[in-house]
HTML snippet that shows the backbone in 3Dmol.js (N, CA, C, O; Angstrom):
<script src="https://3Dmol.org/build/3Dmol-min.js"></script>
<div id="view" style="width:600px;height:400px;position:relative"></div>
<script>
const pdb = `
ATOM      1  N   UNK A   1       0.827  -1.198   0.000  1.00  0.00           N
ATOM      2  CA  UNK A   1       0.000   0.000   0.000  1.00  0.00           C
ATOM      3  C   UNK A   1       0.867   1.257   0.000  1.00  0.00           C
ATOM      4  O   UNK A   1       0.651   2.341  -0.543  1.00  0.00           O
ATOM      5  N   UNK A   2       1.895   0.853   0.737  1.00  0.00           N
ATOM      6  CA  UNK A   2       2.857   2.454   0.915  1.00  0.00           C
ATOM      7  C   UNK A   2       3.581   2.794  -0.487  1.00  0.00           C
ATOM      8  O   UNK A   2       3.806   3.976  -0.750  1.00  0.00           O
ATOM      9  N   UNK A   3       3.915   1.872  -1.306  1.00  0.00           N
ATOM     10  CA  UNK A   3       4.159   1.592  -2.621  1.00  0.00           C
ATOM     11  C   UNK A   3       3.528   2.609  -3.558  1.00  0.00           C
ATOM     12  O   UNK A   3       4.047   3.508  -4.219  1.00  0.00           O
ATOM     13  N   UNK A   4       1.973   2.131  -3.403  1.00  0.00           N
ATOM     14  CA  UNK A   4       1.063   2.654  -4.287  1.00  0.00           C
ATOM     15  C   UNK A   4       0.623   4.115  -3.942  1.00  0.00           C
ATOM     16  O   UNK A   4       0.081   4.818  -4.795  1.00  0.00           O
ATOM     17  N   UNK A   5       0.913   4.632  -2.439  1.00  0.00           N
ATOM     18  CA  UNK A   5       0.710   6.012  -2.654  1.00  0.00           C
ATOM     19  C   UNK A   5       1.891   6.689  -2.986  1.00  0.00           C
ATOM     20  O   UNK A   5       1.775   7.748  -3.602  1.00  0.00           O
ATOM     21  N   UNK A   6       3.186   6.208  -2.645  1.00  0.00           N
ATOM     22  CA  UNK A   6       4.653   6.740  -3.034  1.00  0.00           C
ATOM     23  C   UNK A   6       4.317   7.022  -4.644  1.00  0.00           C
ATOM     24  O   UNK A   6       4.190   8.182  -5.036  1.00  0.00           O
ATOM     25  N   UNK A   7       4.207   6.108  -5.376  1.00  0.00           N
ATOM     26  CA  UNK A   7       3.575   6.404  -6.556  1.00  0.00           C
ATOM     27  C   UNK A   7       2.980   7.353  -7.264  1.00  0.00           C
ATOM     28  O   UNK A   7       3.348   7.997  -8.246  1.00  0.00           O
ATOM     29  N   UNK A   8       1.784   7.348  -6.486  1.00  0.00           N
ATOM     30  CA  UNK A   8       0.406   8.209  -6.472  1.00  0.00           C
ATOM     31  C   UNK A   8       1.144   9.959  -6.423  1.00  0.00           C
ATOM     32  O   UNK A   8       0.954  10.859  -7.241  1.00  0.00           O
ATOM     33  N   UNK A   9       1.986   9.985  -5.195  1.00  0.00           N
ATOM     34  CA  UNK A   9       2.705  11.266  -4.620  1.00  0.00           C
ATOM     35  C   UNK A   9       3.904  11.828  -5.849  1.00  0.00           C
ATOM     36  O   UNK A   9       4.304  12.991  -5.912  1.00  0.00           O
ATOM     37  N   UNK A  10       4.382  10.598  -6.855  1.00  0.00           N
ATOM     38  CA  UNK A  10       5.493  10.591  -7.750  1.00  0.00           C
ATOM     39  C   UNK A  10       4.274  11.634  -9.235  1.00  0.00           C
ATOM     40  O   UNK A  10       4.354  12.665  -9.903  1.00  0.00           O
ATOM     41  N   UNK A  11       3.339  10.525  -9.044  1.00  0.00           N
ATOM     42  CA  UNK A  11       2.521  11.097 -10.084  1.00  0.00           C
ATOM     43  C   UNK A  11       1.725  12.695 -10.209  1.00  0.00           C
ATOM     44  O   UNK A  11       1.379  13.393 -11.162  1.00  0.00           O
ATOM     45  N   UNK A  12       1.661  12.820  -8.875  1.00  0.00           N
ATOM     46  CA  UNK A  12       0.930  14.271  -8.546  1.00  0.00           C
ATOM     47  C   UNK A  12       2.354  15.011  -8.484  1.00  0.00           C
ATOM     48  O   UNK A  12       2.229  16.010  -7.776  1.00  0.00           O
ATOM     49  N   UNK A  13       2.864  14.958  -8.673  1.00  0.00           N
ATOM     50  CA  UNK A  13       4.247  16.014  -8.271  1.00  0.00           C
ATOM     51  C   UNK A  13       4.692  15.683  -9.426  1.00  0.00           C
ATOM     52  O   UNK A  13       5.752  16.301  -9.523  1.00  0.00           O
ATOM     53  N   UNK A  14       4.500  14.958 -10.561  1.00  0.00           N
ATOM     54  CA  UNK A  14       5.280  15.145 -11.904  1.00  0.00           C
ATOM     55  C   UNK A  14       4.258  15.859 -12.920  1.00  0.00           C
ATOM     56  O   UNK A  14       4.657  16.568 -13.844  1.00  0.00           O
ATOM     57  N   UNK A  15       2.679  15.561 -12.616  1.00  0.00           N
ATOM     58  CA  UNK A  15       1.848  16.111 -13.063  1.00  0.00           C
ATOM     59  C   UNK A  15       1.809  18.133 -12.693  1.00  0.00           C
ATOM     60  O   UNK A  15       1.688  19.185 -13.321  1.00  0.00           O
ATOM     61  N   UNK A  16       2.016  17.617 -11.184  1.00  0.00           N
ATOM     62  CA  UNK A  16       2.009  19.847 -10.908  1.00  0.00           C
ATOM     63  C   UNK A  16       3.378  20.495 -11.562  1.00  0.00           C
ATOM     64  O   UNK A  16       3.415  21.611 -12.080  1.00  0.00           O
ATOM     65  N   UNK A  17       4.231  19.806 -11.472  1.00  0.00           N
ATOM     66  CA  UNK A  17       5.381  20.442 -12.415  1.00  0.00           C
ATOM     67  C   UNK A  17       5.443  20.371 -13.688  1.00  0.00           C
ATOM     68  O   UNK A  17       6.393  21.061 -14.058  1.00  0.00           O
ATOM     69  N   UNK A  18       4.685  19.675 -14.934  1.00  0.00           N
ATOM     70  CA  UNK A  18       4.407  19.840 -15.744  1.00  0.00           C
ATOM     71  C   UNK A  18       3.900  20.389 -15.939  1.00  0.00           C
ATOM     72  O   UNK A  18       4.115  20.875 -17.050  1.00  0.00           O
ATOM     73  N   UNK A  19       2.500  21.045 -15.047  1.00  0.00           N
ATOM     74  CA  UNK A  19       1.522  22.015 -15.026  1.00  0.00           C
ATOM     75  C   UNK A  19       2.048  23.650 -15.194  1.00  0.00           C
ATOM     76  O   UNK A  19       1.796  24.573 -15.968  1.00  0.00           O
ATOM     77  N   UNK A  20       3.145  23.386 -13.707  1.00  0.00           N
ATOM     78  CA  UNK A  20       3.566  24.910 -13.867  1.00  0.00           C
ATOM     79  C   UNK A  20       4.524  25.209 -15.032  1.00  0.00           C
ATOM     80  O   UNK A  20       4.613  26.366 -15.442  1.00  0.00           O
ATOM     81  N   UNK A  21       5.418  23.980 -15.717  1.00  0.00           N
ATOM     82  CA  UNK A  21       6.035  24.219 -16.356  1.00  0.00           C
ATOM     83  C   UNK A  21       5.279  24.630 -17.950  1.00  0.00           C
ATOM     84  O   UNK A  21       6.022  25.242 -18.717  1.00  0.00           O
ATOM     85  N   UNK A  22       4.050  24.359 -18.382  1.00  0.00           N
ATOM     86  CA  UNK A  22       3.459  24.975 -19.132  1.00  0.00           C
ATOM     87  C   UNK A  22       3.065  26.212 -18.818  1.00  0.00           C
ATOM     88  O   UNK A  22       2.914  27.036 -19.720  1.00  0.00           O
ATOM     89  N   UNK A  23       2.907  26.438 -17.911  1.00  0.00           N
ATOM     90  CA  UNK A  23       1.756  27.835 -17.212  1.00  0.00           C
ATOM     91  C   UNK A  23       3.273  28.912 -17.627  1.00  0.00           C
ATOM     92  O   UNK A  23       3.091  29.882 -18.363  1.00  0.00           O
ATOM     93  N   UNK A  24       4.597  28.633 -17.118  1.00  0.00           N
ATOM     94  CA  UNK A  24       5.900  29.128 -17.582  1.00  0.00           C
ATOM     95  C   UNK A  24       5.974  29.501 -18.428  1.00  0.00           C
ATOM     96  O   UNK A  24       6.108  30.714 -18.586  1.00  0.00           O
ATOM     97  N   UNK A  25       5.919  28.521 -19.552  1.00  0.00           N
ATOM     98  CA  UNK A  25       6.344  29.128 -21.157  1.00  0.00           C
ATOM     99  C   UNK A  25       5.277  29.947 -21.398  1.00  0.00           C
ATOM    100  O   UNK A  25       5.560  31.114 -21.671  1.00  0.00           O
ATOM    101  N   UNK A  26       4.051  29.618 -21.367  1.00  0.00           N
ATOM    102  CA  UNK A  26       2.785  30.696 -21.882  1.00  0.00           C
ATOM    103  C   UNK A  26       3.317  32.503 -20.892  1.00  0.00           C
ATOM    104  O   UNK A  26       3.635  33.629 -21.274  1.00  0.00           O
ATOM    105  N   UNK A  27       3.168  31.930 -19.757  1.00  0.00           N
ATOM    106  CA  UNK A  27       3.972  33.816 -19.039  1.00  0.00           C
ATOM    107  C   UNK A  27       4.917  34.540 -19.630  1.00  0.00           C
ATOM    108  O   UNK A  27       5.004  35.755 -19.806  1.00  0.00           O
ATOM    109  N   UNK A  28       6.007  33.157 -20.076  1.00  0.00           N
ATOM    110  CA  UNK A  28       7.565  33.903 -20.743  1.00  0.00           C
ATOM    111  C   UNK A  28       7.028  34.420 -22.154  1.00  0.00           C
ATOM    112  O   UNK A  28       7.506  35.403 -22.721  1.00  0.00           O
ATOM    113  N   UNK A  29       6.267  33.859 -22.520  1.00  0.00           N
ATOM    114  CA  UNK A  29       5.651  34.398 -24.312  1.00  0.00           C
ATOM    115  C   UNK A  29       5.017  35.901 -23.909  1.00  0.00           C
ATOM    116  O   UNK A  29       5.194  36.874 -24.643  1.00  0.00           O
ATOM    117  N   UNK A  30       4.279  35.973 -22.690  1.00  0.00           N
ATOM    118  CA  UNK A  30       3.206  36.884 -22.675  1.00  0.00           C
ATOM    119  C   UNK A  30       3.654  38.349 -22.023  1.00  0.00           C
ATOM    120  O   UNK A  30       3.144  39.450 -22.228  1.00  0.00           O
ATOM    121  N   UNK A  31       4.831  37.978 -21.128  1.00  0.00           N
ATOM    122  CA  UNK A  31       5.699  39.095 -20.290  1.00  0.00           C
ATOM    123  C   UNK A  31       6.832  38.539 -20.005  1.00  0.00           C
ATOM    124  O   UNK A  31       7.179  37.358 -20.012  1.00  0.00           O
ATOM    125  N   UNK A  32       7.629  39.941 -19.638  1.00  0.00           N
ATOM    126  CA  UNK A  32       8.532  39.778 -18.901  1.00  0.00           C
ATOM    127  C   UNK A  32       9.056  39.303 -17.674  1.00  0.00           C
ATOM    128  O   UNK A  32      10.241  39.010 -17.509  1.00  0.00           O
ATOM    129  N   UNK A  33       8.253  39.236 -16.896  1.00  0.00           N
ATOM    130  CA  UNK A  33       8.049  39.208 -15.270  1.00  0.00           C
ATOM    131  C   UNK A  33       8.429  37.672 -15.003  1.00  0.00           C
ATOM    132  O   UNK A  33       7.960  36.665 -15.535  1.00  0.00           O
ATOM    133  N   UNK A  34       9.108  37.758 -14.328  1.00  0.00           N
ATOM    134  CA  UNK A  34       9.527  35.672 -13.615  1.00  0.00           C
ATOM    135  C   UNK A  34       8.825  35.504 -12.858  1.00  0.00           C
ATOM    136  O   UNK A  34       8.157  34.471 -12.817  1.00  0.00           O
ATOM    137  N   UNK A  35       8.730  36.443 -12.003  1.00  0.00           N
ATOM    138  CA  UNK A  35       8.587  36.198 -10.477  1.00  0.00           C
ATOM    139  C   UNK A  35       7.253  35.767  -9.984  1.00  0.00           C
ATOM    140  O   UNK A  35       7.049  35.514  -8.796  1.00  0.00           O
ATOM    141  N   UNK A  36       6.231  35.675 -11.031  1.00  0.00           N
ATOM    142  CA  UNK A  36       4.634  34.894 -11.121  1.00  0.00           C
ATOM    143  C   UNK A  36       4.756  33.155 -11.095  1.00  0.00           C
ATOM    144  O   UNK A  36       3.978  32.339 -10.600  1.00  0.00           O
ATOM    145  N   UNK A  37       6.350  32.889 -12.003  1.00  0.00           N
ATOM    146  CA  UNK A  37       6.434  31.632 -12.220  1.00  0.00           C
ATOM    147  C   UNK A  37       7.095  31.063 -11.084  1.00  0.00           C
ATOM    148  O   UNK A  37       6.753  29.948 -10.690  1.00  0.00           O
ATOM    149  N   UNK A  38       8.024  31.720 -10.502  1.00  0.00           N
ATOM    150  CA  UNK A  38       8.476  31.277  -9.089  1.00  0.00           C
ATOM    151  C   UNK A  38       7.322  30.742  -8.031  1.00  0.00           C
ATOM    152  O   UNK A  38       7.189  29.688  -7.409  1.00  0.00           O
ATOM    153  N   UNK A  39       6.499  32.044  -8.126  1.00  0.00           N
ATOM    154  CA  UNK A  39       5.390  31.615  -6.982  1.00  0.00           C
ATOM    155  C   UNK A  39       4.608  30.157  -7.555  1.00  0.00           C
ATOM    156  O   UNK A  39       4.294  29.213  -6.830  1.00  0.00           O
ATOM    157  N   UNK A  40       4.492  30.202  -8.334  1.00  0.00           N
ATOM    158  CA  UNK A  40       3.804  29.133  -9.100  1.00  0.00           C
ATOM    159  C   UNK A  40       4.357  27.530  -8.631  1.00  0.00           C
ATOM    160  O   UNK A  40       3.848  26.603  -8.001  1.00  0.00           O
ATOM    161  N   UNK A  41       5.547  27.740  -9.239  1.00  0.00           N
ATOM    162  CA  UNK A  41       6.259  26.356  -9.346  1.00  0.00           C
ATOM    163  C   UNK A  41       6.093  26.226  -7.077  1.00  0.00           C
ATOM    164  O   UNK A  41       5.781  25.302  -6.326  1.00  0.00           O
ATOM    165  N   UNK A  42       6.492  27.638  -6.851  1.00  0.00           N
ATOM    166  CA  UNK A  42       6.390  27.342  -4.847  1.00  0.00           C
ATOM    167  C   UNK A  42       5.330  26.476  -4.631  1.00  0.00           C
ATOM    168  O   UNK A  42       5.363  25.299  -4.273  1.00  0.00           O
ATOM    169  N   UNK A  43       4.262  27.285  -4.924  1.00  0.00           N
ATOM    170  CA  UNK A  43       2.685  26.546  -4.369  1.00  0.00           C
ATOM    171  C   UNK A  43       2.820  25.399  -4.749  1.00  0.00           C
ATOM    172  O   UNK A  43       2.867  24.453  -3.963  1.00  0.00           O
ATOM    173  N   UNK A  44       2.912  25.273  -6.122  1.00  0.00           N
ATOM    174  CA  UNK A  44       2.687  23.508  -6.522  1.00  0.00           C
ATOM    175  C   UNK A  44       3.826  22.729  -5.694  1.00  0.00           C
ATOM    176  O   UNK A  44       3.447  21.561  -5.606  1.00  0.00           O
ATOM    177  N   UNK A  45       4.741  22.852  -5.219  1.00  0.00           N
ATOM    178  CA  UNK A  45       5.912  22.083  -4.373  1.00  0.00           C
ATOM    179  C   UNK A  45       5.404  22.115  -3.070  1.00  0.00           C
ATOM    180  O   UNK A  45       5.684  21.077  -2.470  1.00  0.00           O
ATOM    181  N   UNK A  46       4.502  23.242  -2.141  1.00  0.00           N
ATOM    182  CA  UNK A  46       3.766  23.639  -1.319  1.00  0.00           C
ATOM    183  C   UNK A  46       2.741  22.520  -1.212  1.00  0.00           C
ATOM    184  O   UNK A  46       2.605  21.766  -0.248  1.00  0.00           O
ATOM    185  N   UNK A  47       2.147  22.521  -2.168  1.00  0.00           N
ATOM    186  CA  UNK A  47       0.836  21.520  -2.623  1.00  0.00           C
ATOM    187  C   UNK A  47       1.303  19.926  -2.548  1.00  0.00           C
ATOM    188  O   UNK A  47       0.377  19.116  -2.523  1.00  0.00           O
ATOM    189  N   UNK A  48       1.962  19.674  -2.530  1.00  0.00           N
ATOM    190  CA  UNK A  48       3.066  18.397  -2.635  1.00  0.00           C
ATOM    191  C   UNK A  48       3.166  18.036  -1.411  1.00  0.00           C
ATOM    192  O   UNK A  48       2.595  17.091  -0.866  1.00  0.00           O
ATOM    193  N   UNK A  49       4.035  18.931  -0.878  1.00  0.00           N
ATOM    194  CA  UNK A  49       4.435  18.582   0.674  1.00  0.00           C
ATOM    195  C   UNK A  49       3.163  18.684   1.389  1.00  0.00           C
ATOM    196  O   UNK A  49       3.111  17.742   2.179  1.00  0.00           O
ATOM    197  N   UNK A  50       1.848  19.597   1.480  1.00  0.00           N
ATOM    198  CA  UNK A  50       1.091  18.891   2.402  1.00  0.00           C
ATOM    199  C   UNK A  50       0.208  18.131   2.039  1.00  0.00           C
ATOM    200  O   UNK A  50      -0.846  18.153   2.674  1.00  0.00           O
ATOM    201  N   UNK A  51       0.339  17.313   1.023  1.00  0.00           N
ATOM    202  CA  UNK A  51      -0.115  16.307   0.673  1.00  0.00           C
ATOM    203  C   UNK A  51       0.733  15.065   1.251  1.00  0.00           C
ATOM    204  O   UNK A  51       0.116  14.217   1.896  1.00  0.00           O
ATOM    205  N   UNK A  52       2.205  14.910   1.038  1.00  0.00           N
ATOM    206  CA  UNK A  52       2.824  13.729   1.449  1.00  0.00           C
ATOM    207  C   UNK A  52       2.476  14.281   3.311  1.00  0.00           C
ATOM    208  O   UNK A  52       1.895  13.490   4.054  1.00  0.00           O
ATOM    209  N   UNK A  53       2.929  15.696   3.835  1.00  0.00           N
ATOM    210  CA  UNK A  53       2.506  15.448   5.387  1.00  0.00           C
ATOM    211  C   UNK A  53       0.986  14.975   5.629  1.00  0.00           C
ATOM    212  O   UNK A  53       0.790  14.335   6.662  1.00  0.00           O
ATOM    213  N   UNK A  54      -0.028  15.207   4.842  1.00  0.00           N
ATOM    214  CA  UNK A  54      -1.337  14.171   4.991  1.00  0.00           C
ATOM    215  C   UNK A  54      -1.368  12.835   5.225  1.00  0.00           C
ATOM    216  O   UNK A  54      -2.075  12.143   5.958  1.00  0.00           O
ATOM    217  N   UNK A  55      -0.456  12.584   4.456  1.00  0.00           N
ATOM    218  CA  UNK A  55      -0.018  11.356   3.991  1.00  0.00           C
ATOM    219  C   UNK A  55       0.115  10.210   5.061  1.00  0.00           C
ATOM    220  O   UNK A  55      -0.501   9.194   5.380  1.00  0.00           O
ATOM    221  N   UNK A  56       1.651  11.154   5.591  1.00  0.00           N
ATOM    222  CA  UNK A  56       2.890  10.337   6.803  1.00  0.00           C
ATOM    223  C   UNK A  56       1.804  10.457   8.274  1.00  0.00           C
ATOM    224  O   UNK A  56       2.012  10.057   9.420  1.00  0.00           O
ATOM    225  N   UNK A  57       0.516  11.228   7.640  1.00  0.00           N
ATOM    226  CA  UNK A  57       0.138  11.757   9.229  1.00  0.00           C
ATOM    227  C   UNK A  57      -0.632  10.457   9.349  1.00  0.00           C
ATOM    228  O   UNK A  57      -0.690   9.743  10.349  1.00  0.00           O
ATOM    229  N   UNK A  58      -1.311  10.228   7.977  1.00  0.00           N
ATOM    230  CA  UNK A  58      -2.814   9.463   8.610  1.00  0.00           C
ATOM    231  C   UNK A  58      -1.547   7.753   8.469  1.00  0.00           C
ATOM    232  O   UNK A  58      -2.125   6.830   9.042  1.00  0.00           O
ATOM    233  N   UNK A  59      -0.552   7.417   8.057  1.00  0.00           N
ATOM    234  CA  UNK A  59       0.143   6.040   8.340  1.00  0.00           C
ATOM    235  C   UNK A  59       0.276   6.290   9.462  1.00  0.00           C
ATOM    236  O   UNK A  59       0.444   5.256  10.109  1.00  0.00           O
ATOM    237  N   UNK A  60       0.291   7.411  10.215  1.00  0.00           N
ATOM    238  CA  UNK A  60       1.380   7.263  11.851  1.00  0.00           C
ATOM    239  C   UNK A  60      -0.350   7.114  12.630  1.00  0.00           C
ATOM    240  O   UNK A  60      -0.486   6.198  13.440  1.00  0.00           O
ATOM    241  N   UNK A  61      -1.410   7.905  12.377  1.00  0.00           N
ATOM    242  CA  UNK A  61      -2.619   7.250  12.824  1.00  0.00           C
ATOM    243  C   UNK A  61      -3.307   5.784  12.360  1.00  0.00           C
ATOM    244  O   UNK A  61      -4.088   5.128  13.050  1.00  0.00           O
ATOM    245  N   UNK A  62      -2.976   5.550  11.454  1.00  0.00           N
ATOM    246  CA  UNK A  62      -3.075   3.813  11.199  1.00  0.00           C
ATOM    247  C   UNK A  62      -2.230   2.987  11.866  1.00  0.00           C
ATOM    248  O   UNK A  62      -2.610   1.841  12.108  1.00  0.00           O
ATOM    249  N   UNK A  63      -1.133   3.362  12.216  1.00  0.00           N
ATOM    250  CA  UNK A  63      -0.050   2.423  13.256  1.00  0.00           C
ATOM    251  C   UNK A  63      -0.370   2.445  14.251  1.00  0.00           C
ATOM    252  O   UNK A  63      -0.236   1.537  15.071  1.00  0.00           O
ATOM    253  N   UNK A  64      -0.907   3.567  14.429  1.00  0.00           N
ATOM    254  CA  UNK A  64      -1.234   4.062  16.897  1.00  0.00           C
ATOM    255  C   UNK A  64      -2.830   2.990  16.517  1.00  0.00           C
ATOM    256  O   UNK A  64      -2.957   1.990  17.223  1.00  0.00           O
ATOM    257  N   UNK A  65      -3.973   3.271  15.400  1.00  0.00           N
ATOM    258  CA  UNK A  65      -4.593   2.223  15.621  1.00  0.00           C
ATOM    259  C   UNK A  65      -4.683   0.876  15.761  1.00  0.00           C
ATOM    260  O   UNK A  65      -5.420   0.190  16.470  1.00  0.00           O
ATOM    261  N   UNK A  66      -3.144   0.365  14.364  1.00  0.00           N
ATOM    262  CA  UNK A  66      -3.103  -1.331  14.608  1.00  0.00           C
ATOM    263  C   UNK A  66      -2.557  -1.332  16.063  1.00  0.00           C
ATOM    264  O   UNK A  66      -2.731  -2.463  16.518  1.00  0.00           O
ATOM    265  N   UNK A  67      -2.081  -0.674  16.799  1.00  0.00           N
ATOM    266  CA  UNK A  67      -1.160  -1.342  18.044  1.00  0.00           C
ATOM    267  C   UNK A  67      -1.888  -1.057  19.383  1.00  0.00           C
ATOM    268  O   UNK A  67      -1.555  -1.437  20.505  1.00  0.00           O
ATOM    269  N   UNK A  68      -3.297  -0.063  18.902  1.00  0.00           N
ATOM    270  CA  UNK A  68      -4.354  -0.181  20.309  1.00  0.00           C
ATOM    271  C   UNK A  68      -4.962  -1.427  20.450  1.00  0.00           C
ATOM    272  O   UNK A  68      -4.987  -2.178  21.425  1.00  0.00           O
ATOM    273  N   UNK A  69      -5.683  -1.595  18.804  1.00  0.00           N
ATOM    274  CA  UNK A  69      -6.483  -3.049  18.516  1.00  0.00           C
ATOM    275  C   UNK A  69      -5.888  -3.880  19.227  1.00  0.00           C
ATOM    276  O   UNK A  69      -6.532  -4.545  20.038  1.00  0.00           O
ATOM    277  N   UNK A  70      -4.380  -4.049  19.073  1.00  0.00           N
ATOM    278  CA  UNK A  70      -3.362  -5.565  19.560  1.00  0.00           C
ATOM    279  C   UNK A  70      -3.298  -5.786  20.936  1.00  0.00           C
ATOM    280  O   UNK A  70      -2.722  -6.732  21.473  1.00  0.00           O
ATOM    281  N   UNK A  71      -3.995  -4.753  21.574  1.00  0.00           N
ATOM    282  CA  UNK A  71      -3.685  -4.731  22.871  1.00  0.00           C
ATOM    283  C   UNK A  71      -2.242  -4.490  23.698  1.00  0.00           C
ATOM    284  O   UNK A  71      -2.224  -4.519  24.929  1.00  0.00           O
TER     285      UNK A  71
END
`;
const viewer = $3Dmol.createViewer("view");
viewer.addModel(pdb, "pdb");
viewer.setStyle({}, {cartoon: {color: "spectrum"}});
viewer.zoomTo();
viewer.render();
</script>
């Protein structure tokens, strides 16, 4: 299972950087200005990380549950 969201987390984070990296070239065609694409590419890396901390949070609440169940 940890496999398949490592995955999942590979796929959403190659998908948002492809995203911003289009959203990039269309800005660089349209202006001068970088500093829209910086913020851009931030959030989506932003967007990433609290997704994997969602992530690591709810395995570390699935572990405190298997080991109440066990007694």
């Amino acid at each position: 299972m940890e496999a398949l969201t490592d995955m999942t987390a590979q796929i959403i984070s190659s998908n948002i950087y492809q995203q911003n990296l289009n959203r990039c070239f269309i800005r660089e065609r349209n202006s001068d200005t970088h500093s829209l694409d910086i913020l851009g590419v931030a959030s989506g890396i932003s967007v990433y990380a609290d997704a994997l901390h969602r992530e690591a949070a709810g395995r570390r609440r699935a572990r405190r549950l298997r080991r109440a169940t066990r007694g």
